[in-house]
N, C-alpha and C positions, 0 to 999 in steps of 0.2 A: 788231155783229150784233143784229138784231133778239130778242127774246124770246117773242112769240107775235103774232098777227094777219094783216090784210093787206098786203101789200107788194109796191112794184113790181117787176119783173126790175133795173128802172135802179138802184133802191133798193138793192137785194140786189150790186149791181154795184159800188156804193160803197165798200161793206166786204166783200169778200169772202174771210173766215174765221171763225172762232168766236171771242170773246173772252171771258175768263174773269176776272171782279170780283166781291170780296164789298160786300157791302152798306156804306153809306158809317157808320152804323155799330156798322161791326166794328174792334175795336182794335191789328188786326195788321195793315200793309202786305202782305202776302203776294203774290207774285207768281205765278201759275199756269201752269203751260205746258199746250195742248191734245196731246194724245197720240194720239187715233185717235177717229173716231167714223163713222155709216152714215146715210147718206141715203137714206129709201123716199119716190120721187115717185109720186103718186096722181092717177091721170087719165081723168078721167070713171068716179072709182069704182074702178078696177082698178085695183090694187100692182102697181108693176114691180119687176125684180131692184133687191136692195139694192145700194148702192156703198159700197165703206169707203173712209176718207180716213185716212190717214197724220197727224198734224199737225193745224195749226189751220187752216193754206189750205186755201180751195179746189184741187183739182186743176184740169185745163183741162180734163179729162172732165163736171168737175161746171158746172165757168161753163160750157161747151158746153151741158149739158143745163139749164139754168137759162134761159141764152137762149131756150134753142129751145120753154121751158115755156110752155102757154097759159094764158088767165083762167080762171081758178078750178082752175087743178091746187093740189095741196098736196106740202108739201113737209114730210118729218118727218128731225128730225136726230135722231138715238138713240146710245143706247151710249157717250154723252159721256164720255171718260176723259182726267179732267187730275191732273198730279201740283202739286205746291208742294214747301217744305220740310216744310211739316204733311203729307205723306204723297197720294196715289193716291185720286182719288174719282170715282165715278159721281154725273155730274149729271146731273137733270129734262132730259125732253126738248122740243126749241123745233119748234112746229109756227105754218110760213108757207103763208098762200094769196096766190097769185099773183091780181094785181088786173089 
């Protein structure tokens, strides 16, 4: 998963779910699993309804609307909740423009 910028639909096709890494270094392997998070697409300016995602995939609602995204929508993932053994954390959120 990308982290911020622009990126293609094809790109975004590649990996499509969230992945959760600390930084290389950090001194604990820790393993994170994604829990849930919300997708607001932006287009031409206007928020549409948010979607929640179960997990770290993609739904096929979301690769559906991903595909069907045009240049210059954006795409903002929010509400990032993953657990570890270290416990349950909200992470920054990743914001992608469709190129």
């Amino acid at each position: 998963m990308f982290t911020e910028g622009s990126v293609s639909k094809e790109e975004l096709a590649e990996k499509p779910f969230i992945e959760v890494t600390m930084g290389q270094d950090f001194a604990y392997d820790l393993e994170w699993s994604v829990q849930s998070y919300q997708v607001i697409f932006f287009v031409d300016g206007k928020e549409e309804v948010p979607m929640t995602i179960q997990g770290g995939t993609f739904s096929e609602e979301l690769k559906a609307r991903i595909n069907d995204a045009t240049p210059r929508t954006i795409i903002l993932f929010t509400g990032i909740r993953a657990t570890s053994p270290a416990g349950t954390r909200h992470l920054h959120d990743i914001v992608i423009r469709i190129k």
